[in-house]
N, C-alpha and C positions, 0 to 999 in steps of 0.2 A: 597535434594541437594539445597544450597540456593549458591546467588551470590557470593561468595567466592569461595565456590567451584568450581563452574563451569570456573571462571577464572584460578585457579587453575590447572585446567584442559586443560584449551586450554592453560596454556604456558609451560605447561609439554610436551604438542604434538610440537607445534610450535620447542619448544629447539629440538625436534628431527626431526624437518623437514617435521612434518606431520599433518594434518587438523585435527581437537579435531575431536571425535564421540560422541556426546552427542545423539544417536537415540532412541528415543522414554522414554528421560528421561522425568520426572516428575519434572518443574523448573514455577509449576503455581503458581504467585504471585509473584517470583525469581525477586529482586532489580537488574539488570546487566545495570543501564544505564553507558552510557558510555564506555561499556565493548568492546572490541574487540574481536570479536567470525567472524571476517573473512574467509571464506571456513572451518567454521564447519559443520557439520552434525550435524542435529538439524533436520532429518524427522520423523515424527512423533509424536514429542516434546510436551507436555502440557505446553504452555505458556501463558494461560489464565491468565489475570489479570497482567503477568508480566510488570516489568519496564524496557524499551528496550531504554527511552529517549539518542538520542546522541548516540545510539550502533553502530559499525561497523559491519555489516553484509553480506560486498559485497564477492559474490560470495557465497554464505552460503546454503547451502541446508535445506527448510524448507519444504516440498515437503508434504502433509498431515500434516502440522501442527497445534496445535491448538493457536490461538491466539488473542481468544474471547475478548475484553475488553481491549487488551494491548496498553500501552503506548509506539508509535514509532514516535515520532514527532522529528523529525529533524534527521531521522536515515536510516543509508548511507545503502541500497538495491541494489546496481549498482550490477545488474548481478548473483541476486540472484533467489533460484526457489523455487517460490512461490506455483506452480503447486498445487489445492484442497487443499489449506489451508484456514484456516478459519478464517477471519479475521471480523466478523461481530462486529460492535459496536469498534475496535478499533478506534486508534486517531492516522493516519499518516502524520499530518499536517507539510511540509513542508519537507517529507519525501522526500529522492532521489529512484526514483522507475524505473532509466532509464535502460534499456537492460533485470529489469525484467522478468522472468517470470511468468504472474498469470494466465496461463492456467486454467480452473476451479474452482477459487480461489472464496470464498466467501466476498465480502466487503459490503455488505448489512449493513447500519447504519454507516460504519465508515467514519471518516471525512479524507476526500483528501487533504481540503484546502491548498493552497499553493504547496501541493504535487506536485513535477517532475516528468516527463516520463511516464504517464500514456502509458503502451505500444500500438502502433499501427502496431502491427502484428501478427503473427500468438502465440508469446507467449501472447498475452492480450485477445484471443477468450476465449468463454463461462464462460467471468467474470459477477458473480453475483450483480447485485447492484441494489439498490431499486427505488421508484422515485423520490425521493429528487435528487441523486446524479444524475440521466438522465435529471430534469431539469435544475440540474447545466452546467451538458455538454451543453446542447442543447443552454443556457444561450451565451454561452462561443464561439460556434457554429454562434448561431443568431448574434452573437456579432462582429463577421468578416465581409472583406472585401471582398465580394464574386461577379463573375457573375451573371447577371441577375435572367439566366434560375435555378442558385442555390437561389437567394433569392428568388424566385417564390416558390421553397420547403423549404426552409425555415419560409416562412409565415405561413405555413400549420401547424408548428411547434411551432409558438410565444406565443398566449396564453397560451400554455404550459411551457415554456422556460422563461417566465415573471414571473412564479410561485415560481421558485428560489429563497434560501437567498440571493444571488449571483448578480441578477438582475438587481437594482438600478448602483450597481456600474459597470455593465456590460453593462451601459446604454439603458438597454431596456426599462424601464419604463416609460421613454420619449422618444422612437423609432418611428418614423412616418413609415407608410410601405408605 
C-alpha cells in the first residue's frame, strides 16, 4: 500500500463518518506527509522509514507501532496513542506530542528537539529514551528557576546535564553553582 492509497482510504471512511482502519498494515517507507489520518487506526502498523512530515495524527491510534526511522517533524500527535511503539531513531522535531500517549513507547535515538508536550503523566511513564535525550532533559531541568533545596539536587545532576547538545544554549556552560 503506498501513500495514495492510504489517503484513499481514510477519505472513503471519513465520507462515511468513520476513522480509516489501517491495522497492522504494511505502509514502511509510505510517503503520507501531510496526510491527514486523524483518528485512524494505524495499531500495529509498519511505518518504518515512512514520511509522516506535516501529518495530522491527532487522536490516531498507533498503539504497537512500528516507526523505526520515520520522518514526524512538525506532526500534529495531540492525543494520540502512542502506547509501545517504536519510535527509535525517528525525527519528531517540533512535533506536537501534547495529551499524548507514550506509555512504554520506545524513543531511544529520536530527536525531540523542539518537540511539544513531552507528557507529564501517567501517559508519558516507562518511556524509553537513551542518554543523550536525559541530558537533554536534565539540560532543560538544571536550566530553571528553582528553590534552593531543588538546586542543591540539581547540582548533583550538572555535570551530567552539561554534556548536552543542548547545553550551551541552555546556559549551562557558563552556569556558576
Amino acid at each position: 500500500m503506498d501513500g495514495a492509497d492510504v489517503v484513499a482510504v481514510v477519505r472513503e471512511a471519513n465520507e462515511k463518518g468513520q476513522p480509516a482502519n489501517l491495522r497492522n498494515a504494511d505502509l514502511q517507507g509510505a510517503d503520507l506527509q501531510g496526510a491527514s489520518l486523524r483518528n485512524t487506526n494505524l495499531q500495529g502498523t509498519d511505518l518504518r522509514g515512512a514520511n509522516l512530515q506535516g501529518a495530522s495524527l491527532q487522536g490516531a491510534n498507533l498503539q504497537g507501532a512500528s516507526l523505526q526511522g520515520a520522518d514526524l517533524r512538525r506532526a500534529d500527535l495531540l492525543r494520540a496513542n502512542l502506547r509501545e511503539a517504536n519510535l527509535q531513531e525517528a525525527n519528531l522535531r517540533e512535533a506536537n506530542l501534547r495529551e499524548a500517549s507514550l506509555q512504554g513507547a520506545n524513543l531511544q535515538g529520536a530527536d525531540l528537539d523542539f518537540s511539544s508536550g513531552i507528557p507529564l503523566w501517567c501517559g508519558g511513564t516507562r518511556i524509553k529514551i537513551d542518554s543523550r535525550q536525559v541530558a537533554q532533559i536534565l539540560a532543560h531541568l538544571c536550566s530553571c528557576e528553582v528553590p534552593e533545596d531543588a538546586r542543591t539536587e540539581l547540582n548533583k545532576v550538572l555535570d551530567f546535564a552539561k554534556t548536552s547538545h543542548r547545553a550551551e544554549e541552555c546556559g549551562l556552560i557558563k552556569w556558576r553553582t
